[in-house]
N, C-alpha and C positions, 0 to 999 in steps of 0.2 A: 731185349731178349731175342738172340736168334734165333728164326723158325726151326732149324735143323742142325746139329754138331756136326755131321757130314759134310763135308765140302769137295770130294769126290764123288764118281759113283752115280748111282740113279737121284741121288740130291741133285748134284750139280744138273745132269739132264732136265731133270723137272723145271728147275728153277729155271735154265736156259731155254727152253721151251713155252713156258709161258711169260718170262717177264716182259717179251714187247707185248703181249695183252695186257699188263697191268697188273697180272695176275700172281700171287705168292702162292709158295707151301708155308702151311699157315701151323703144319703139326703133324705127327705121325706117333701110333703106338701100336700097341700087340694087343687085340682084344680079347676078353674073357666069352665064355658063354652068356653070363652075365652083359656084357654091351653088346652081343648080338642078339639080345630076347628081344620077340615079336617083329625080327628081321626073318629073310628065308639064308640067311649067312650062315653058313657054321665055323665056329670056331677053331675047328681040327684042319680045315681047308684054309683058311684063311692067315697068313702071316700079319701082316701090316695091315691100316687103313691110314692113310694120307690125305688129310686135310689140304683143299686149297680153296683159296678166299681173295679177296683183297683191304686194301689202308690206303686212309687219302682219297686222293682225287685221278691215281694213276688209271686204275681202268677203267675210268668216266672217259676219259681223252681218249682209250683204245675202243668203249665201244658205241658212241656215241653216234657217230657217223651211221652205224649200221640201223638207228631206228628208224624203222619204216613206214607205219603207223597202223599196223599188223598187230594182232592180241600178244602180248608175253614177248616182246623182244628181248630182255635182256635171259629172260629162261632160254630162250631159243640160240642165240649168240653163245650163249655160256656152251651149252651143248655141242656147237660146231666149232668152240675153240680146243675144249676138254676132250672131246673122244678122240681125235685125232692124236691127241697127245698121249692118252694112255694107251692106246695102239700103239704106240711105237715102245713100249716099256715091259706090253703085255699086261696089262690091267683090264679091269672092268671100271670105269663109273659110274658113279649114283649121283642123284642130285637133290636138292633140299625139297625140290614143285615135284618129286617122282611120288606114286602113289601105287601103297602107304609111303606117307612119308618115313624117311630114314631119322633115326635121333639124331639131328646132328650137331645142336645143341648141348645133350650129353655128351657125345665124343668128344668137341671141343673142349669142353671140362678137365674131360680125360686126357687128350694130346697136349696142350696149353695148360694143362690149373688153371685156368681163368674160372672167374666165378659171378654171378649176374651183379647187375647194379641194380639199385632199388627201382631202376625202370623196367628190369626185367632183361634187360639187354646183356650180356655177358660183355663186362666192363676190360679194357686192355690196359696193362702199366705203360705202356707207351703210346697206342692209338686211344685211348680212352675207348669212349661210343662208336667211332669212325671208324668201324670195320667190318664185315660181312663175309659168311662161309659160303660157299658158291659149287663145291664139289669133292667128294670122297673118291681118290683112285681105293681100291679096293685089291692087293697085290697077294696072290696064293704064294704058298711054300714054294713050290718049284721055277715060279718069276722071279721069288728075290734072292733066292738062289746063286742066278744068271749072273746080279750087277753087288758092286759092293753094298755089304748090309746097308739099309737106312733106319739110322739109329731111332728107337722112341725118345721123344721130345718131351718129358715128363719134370720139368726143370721146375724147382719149390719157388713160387712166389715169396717176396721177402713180408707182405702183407699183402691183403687187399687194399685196393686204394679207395673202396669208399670206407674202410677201416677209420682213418683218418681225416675225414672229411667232414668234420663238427656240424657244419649248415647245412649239410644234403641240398642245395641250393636248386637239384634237380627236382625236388617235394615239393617246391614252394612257386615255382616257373610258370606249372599250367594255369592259364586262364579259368578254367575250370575244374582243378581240382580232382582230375583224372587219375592222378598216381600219388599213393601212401602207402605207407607200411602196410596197409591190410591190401594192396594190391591194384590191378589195374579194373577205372572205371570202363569198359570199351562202349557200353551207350552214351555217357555222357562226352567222348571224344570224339563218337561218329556223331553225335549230334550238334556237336562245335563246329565240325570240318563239315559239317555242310550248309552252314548258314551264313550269314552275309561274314559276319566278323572271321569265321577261319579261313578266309582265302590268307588271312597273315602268317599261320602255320604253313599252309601249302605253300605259300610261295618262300617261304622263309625257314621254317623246316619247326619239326617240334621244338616248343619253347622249353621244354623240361629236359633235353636232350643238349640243346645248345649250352645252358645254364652250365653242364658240368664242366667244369676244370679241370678233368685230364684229358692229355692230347688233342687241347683248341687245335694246335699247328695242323693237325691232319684231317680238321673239318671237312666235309665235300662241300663243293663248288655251287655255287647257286643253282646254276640248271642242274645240277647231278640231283641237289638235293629235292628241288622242284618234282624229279621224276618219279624218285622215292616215294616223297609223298602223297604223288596222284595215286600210285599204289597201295600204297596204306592207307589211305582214305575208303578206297574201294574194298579192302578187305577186311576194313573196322567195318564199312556199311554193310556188307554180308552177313558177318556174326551178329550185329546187330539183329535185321533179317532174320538171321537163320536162330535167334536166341527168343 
């Protein structure tokens, strides 16, 4: 599924501007009032929002180098790749760590159809699990104006893919029994990942995640996935805390 029908125009800029970072447009549509409730965005101002994100292992290689061992590196990275780039387009960005956070889970829904896997994750027909939303340009009437329209990406998936997916093979993975139909355990996960046996998630990445079968090919990289889930570990052990 291509992120955009556009292949001129402020598509092409986008795309060209961030893919030595790794980085895609991952979707774009036309929002209602309705997907800007409990943002300060209004819908009358606003034309587009453009999703970008990445798949794979590509922007592990672009930002890798820059960890420095500094709080929120790849929050911080992200931010000095992306505004520079919507600067040049005339946009505003937003980001997934900004606060309040933005839906950006719903919008993906809305730009992609994508729709979550029983992990909760919002499942890809092509990356499966293996992808990540990283940044919303945010482009007014009179910016898109300027450059050829950029089309909404509202393309009907032909099913979902855990549709057909008999074993759910991702229910059955966790050591601990984390994740079912009635949803996710997060004490029982922050309590795995901290004790002697979940250094094998951490270093290997969640077991209920890897299990799934679509888009093995796009899996991240062992240190990418390492990084991930020092950070996941840290923010299951918070909620935990904080619940």
């Amino acid at each position: 599924m291509s992120p955009v029908r556009s292949v001129t125009g402020l598509a092409a800029k986008l795309s060209e501007a961030l893919k030595s970072h790794g980085l895609i447009v991952r979707g774009a549509f036309q929002p209602t009032a309705d997907d800007l409730a409990g943002t300060n965005l209004q819908a009358d101002i606003v034309s587009k929002l453009v999703l970008i994100g990445n798949s794979g292992a590509a922007m592990w290689r672009a930002f890798a180098p820059f960890i420095d061992g500094d709080p929120n590196p790849l929050d911080r990275w992200t931010r000095s790749i992306v505004e520079p780039v919507a600067d040049q387009v005339r946009a505003r960005a937003i980001f997934p760590f900004d606060q309040p956070a933005p839906p950006i889970q719903r919008w993906a829904m809305r730009a992609e159809r994508l729709l979550p896997s029983p992990l909760g994750i919002l499942i890809h027909p092509k990356y499966g699990l293996w992808h990540a939303y990283r940044a919303v340009l945010i482009l007014s009437n009179d910016v898109e104006s300027e450059h050829e329209a950029l089309e909404s990406t509202r393309e009907e998936l032909s099913a979902h893919p855990c549709d057909s997916c008999a074993e759910k093979p991702c229910l059955a993975a966790c050591p601990v029994g984390a994740f079912s139909t009635g949803g996710y355990n997060v004490p029982a996960c922050a309590e795995y990942l901290a004790g002697t046996e979940g250094g094998s998630c951490l270093r290997g990445g969640c077991q209920a995640r890897n299990a799934c079968p679509i888009g093995r090919e796009w899996r991240y990289g062992d240190a990418q996935i390492a990084f991930h889930m020092a950070a996941f570990a840290g923010a299951v052990t918070a909620d935990k805390a904080a619940g």
